[in-house]
C-alpha positions as CSV (number, residue, x, y, z in Angstrom):
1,X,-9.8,-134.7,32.2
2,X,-11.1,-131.4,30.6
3,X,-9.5,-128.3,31.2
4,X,-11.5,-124.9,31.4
5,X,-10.4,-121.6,31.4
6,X,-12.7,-119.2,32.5
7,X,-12.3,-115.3,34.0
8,X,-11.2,-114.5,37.2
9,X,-14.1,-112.7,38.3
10,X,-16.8,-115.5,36.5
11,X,-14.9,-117.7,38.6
12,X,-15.6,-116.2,41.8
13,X,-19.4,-116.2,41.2
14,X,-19.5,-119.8,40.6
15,X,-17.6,-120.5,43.8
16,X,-20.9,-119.6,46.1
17,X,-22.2,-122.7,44.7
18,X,-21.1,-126.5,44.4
19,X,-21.3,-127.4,40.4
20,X,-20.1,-130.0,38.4
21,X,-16.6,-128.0,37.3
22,X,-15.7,-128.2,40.6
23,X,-15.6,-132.7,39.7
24,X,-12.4,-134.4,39.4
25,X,-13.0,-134.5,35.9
26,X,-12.6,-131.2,35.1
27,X,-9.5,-128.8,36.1
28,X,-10.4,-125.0,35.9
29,X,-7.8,-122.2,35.5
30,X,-9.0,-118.8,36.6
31,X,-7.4,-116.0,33.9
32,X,-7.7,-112.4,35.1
33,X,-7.7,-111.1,31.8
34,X,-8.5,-112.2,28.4
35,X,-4.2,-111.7,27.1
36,X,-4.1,-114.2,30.0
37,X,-6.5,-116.5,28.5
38,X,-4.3,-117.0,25.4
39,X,-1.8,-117.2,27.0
40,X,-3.3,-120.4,28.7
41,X,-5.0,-121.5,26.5
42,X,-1.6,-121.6,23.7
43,X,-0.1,-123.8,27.0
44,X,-2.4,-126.0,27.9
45,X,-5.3,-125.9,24.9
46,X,-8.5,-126.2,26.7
47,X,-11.7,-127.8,26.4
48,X,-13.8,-124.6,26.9
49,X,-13.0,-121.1,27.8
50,X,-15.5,-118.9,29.2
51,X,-14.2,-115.3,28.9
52,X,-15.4,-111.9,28.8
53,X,-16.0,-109.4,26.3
54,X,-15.1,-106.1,27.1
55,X,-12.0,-106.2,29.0
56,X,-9.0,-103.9,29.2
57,X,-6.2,-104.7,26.4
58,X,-8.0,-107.4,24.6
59,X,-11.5,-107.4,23.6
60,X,-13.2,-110.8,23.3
61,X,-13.4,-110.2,20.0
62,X,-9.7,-109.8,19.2
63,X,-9.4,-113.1,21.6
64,X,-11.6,-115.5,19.4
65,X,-9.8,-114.2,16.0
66,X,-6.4,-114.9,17.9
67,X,-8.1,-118.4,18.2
68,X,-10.3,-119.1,15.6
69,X,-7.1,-118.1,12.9
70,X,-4.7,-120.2,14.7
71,X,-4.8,-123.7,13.4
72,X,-3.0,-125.5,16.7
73,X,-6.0,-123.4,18.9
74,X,-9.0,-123.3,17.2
75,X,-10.7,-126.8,18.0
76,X,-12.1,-125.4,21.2
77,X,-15.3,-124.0,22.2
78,X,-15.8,-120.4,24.1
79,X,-18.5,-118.9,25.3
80,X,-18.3,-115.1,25.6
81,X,-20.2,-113.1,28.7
82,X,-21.5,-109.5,27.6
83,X,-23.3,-106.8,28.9
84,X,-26.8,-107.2,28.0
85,X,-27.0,-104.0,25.8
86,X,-27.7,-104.1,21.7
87,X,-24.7,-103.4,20.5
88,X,-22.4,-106.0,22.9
89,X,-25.1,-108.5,22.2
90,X,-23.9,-107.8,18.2
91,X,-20.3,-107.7,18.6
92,X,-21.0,-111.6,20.0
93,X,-22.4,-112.4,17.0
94,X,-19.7,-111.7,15.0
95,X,-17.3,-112.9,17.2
96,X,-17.3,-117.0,16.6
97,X,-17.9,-118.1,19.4
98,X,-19.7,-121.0,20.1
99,X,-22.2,-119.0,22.6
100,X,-23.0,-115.9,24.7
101,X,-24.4,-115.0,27.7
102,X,-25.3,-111.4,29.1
103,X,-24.9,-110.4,32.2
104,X,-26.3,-110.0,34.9
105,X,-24.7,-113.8,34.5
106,X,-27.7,-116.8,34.9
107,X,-25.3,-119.0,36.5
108,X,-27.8,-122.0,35.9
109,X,-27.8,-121.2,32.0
110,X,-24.2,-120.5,32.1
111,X,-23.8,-124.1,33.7
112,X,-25.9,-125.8,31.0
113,X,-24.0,-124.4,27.9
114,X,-20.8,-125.1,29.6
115,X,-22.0,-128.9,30.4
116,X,-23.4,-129.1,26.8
117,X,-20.3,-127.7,24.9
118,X,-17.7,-130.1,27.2
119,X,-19.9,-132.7,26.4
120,X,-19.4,-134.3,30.4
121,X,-21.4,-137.1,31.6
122,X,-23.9,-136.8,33.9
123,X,-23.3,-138.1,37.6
124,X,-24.7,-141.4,38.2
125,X,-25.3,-141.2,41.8
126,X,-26.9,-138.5,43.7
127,X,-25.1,-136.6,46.4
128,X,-27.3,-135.8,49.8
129,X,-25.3,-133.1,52.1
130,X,-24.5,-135.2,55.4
131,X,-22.3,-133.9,58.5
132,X,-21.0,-136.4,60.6
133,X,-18.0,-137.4,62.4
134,X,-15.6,-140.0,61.5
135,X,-12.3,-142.0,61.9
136,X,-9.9,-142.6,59.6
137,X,-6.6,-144.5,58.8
138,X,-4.2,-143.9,56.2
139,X,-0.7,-145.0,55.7
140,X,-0.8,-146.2,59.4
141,X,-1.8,-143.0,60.6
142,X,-5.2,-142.2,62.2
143,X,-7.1,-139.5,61.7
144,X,-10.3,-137.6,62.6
145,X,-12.7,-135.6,60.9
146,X,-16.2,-135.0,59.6
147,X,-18.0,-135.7,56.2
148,X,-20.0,-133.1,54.2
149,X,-22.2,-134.9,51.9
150,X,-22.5,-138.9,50.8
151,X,-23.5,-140.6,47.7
152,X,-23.1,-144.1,46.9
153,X,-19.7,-143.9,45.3
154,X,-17.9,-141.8,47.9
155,X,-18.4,-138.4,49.9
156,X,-16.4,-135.4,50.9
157,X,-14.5,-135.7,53.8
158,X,-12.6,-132.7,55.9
159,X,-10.2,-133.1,58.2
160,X,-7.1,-131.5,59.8
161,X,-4.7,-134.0,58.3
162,X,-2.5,-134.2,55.3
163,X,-4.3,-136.7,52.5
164,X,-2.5,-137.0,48.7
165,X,-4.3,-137.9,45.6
166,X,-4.4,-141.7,45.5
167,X,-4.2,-142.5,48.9
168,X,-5.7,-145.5,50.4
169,X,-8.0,-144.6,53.6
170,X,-10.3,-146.5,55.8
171,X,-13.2,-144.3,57.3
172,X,-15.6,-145.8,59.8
173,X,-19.1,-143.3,60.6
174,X,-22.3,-144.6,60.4
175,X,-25.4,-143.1,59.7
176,X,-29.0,-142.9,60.8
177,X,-30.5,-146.1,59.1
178,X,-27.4,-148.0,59.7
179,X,-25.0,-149.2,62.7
180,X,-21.1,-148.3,62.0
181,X,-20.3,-148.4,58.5
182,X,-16.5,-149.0,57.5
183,X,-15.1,-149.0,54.1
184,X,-11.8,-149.2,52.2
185,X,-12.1,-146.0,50.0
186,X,-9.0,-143.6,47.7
187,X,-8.6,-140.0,47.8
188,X,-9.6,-139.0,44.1
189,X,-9.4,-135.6,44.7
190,X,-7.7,-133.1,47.2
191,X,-9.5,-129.9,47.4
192,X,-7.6,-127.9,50.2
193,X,-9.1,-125.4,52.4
194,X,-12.8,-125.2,51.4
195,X,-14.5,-121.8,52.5
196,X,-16.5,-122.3,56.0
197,X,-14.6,-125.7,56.2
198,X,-12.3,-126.6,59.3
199,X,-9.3,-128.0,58.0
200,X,-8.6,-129.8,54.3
201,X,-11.4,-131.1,52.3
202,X,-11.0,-134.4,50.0
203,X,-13.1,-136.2,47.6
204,X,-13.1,-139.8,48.8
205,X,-14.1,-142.5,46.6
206,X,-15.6,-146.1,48.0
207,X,-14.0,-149.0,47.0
208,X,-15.2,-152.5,46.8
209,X,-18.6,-151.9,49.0
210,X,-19.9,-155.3,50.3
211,X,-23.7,-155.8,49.8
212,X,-24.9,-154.4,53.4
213,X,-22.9,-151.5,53.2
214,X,-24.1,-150.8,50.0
215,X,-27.6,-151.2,50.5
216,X,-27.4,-149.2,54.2
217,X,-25.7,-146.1,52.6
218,X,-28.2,-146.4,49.6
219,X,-31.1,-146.3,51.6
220,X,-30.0,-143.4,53.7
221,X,-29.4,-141.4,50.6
222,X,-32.7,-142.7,49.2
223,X,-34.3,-141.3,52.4
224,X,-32.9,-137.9,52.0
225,X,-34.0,-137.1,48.8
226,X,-37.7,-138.0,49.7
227,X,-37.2,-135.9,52.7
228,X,-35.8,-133.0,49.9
């Protein structure tokens, strides 16, 4: 798993959209100041940090040469977000680290250097958004619920219930190309309250798909990108 730390207030421009640190494969701890950053970063020693430079207390500067001089946390890579003005855009220079964006932030570019630098494969299955309603079973217990989206490894499931990390769930739904689909699947990741969800939202990954199952859930998503 990588492990990001990134400002508080980065973070919460990067929550309006879905992106790929919000996969099971990478945890992100939001730091509301760059003292904090160290801080977290000496703790855990992270992957990637994405801070900012002019903050209160400690500049970004003074936060890569805590880094960059300490042998135990140098071997990570920062990218630093200035204002986009001559003189911040020279402090980043000379501040080592391994990139800089200005702000107004381009979250897209921001994305790709962050994706570059962790070095995270790409997803091998595309994801269609897809509400519909379904049943499931865990643990003896049945539950309700709808899904948000669908690939052909798994989909995001929100319900009302309680679901843990490795869980083993049977949903049944079915969708437009298909009769009822149901499949043994494992929560892989438990997401909470989602904003403008009802109720907890959990990455759900398919497990052992027969060949008709398969095929039916590939074709619907197959369908919806030409339709995209």
């Amino acid at each position: 798993m990588k492990k990001v730390i990134i400002a508080k207030d980065i973070r919460a421009i990067l929550e309006k959209k879905k992106t790929f640190l919000d996969r099971s494969a990478v945890r992100l701890f939001a730091a509301p100041s760059n003292e904090k950053v160290l801080a977290l970063h000496r703790a855990i020693k992270a992957d990637l940090i994405i801070a900012k430079l002019n903050m209160p207390e400690m500049s970004g500067e003074a936060l890569c040469s805590h880094i960059r001089d300490d042998e135990e946390l140098r071997h990570v890579s920062i990218i630093i977000v200035c204002s986009d003005n001559e003189s911040d855009l020279a402090r980043c220079v000379q501040c080592r680290a391994n990139t800089f964006i200005s702000s107004p932030i381009d979250t897209e570019l921001l994305l790709q250097e962050a994706h570059r630098l962790l070095n995270i494969a790409p997803r091998t299955s595309y994801r269609i958004p897809i509400r519909v309603k379904f049943f499931g079973k865990s643990k003896q217990r049945i539950f309700t619920g709808y899904t948000e989206n669908l690939s052909s490894s798994g989909m995001l499931l929100c319900t009302m219930s309680h679901l843990f990390e490795g869980d083993s769930v049977m949903c049944s739904f079915s969708v437009p190309v298909s009769t009822q689909i149901t499949v043994q699947a494992e929560v892989v990741r438990v997401l909470g309250k989602e904003p403008g969800h009802t109720g907890n939202c959990y990455g759900i990954k398919f497990a052992n798909l027969g060949t008709n199952i398969a095929t039916a859930i590939q074709a619907f998503i197959e369908k919806g990108c030409e339709s995209g």
